[in-house]
N, C-alpha and C positions, 0 to 999 in steps of 0.2 A: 669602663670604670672598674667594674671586678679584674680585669685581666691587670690594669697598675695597682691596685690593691694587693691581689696574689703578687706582684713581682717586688714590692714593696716591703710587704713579710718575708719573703725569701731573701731581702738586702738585708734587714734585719737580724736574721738570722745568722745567714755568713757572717755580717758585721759580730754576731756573738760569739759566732765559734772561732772567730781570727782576730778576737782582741785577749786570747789566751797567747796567741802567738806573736804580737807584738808587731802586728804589721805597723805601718807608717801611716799617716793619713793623707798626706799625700797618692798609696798608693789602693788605701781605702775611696777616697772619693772617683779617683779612677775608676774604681769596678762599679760604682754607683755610676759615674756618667755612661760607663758603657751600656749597662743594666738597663739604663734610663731611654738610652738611645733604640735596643732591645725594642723596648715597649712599645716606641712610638710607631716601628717601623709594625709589629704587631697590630697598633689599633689602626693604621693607615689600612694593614691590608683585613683585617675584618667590616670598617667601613666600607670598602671596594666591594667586599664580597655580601654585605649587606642590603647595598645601593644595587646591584648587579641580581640577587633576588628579587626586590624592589619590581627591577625592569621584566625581567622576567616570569612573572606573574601577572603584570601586565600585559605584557605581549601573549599571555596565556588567554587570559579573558577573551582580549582582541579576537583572536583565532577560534574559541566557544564561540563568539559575538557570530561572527561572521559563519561559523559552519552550520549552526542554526537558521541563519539566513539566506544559505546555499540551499538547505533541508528544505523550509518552504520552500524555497523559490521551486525547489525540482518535482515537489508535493504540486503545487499549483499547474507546471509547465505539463505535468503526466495526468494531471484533471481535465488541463485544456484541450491534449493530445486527443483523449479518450473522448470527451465529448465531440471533434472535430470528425472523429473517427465514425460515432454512432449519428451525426448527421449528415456527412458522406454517402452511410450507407443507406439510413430511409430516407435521403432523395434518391438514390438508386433503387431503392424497392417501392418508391412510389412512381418513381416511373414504370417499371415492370408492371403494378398493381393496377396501372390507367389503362397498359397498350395489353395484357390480359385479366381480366377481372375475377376470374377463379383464383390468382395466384400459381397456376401451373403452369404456364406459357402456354395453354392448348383449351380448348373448351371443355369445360366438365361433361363428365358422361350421365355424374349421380346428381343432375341437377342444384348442386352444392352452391348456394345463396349466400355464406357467410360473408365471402372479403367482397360480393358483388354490391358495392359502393351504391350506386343509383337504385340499386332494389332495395337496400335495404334502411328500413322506418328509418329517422334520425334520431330517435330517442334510444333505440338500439345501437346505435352508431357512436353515440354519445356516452351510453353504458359501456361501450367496448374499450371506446378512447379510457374513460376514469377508473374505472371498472365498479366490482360491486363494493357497496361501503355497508360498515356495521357500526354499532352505538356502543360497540363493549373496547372498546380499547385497544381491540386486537392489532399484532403488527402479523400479518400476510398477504402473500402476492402471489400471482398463477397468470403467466403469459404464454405468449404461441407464438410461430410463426408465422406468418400471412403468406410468406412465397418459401421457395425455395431459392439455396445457392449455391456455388460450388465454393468451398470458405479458402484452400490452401493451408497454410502454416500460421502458426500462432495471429491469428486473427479472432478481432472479440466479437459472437455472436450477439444477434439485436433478437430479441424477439418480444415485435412490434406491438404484438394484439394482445388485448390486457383480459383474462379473465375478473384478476384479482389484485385489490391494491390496497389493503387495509393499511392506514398510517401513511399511505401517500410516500414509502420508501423508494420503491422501483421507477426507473426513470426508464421507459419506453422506446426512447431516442437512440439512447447510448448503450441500453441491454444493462445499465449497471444498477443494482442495489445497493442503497446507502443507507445504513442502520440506522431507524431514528434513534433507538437506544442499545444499549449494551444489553446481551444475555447470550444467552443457548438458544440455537438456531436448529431446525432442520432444514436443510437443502435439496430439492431433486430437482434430477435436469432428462430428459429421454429426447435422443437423439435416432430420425429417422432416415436411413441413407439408402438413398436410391440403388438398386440394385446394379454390382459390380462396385460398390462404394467402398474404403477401406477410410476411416474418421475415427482419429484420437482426441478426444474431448476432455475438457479441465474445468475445476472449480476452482475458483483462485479468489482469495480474499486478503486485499492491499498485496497483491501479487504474488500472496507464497499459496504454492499448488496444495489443498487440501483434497479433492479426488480427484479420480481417472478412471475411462470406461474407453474402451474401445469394440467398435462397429465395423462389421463386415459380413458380408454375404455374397457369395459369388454371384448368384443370381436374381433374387428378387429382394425388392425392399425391406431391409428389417427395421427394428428398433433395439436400442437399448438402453438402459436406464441406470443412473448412479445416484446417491443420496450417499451425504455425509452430516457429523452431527457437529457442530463448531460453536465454540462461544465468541462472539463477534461484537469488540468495541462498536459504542456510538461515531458515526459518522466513517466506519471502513466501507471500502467498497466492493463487493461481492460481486462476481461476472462469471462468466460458460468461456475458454477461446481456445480455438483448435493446439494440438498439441504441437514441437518444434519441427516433426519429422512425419512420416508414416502415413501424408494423411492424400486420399487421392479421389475425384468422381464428388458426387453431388448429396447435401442434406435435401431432404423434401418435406414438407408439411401439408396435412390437406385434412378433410373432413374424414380419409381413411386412415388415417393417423398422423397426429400432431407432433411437433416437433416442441418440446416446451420446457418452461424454466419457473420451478413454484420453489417456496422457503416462509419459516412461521415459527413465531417465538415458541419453544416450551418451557418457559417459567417468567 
């Protein structure tokens, strides 16, 4: 409507400045029909291109709609992955756990009673499983490993055996922490490797690597230990997994040194 208005005034116009000159009007309505014709062909092709954003906007949304919908889907499929993953492996470390009950494939020397399932009380066994709980609010967790294993390449460590589990974050199965709420965290994780072990280890939270420690000793079992300080959304999930390359020989855990995974709000 504004575009035949503007072309309107401009017929006007001409019309003003060429009845000094004595045109015909015959040869006046000419340029108005042509002018006219102008226009039309004008608002045809801004309709087009109006209709034609229209569509495309739409098909914009469509494509939001949907890639959101890809987003969970892949959120959920990488939930289900990890979960399958951390139940795999404590059926494999509960079988280990039945056919040696120290958790070291071999009989204790230091008479070490902890992961010895039939000895030990069930109200102990019970407290390990949930761990210990407190009445202030706290969100913290402090687990261990019950055996040892030889991990390979990016693989996510479990570690089974629950010191600590304030807020009921740490899921035991799957090795994964899942923030009940948003804040600043600390992390530590110490990793014990059998001697001739070479173990690249990662904190990774909703999978982007926040630290790295790497283990080695030529000959007997060492430890080493990383802690980082991260502010971590409600419901990410927090994990230990071997690092892509570098990593060779065996983790071990025992009553002479644990292999372990602790983290706890500071604010």
């Amino acid at each position: 409507m504004a575009l035949r208005l503007l072309v309107y005034l401009l017929i006007l116009t001409c019309f003003t400045k060429v009845k000094g000159d004595r045109m015909e009007e015959p040869e006046i309505a000419g340029m108005v029909l042509e002018l006219s014709k102008t226009v039309e062909k004008l608002e045809s092709i801004v309709e087009k291109l109006q209709s034609d954003n229209v569509d495309l906007k739409g098909a914009l949304a469509d494509l939001s709609t949907r890639l959101e919908a890809e987003t969970h889907q892949r959120k959920l499929i990488e939930h289900r992955l990890l979960e399958c993953e951390g139940r795999l492996d404590s059926v494999k470390q509960h079988a280990v756990f039945k056919k040696y009950p120290t958790g070291q494939g071999n009989k204790s020397r230091t008479g070490d009673l902890i992961f010895r399932e039939g000895n030990t009380p069930k109200n102990v066994q019970r407290r390990r499983r949930q761990g210990i709980r407190s009445t202030h609010g706290t969100i913290a967790f402090s687990a261990f490993m019950s055996t040892g294993l030889t991990p390979g390449h990016l693989r996510t460590l479990i570690f089974d055996a629950i010191f600590t589990n304030e807020g009921s974050g740490y899921n035991h199965h799957m090795g994964v922490f899942m923030a009940p709420r948003s804040g600043l965290y600390v992390f530590t994780w110490t990793i014990r490797g059998n001697g001739g072990a070479v173990l690249n280890t990662q904190l990774l939270v909703n999978g982007i690597i926040y630290g790295s420690i790497y283990t080695r000793d030529p000959s007997y079992s060492d430890s080493s230990t990383g802690a980082s300080v991260v502010y971590v959304a409600e419901g990410a999930a927090v994990y230990i997994r071997t690092g892509p390359s570098g990593n060779s020989g065996s983790i071990v855990s025992s009553s002479d040194g644990y292999t372990t995974f602790s983290g706890w709000t500071i604010d």
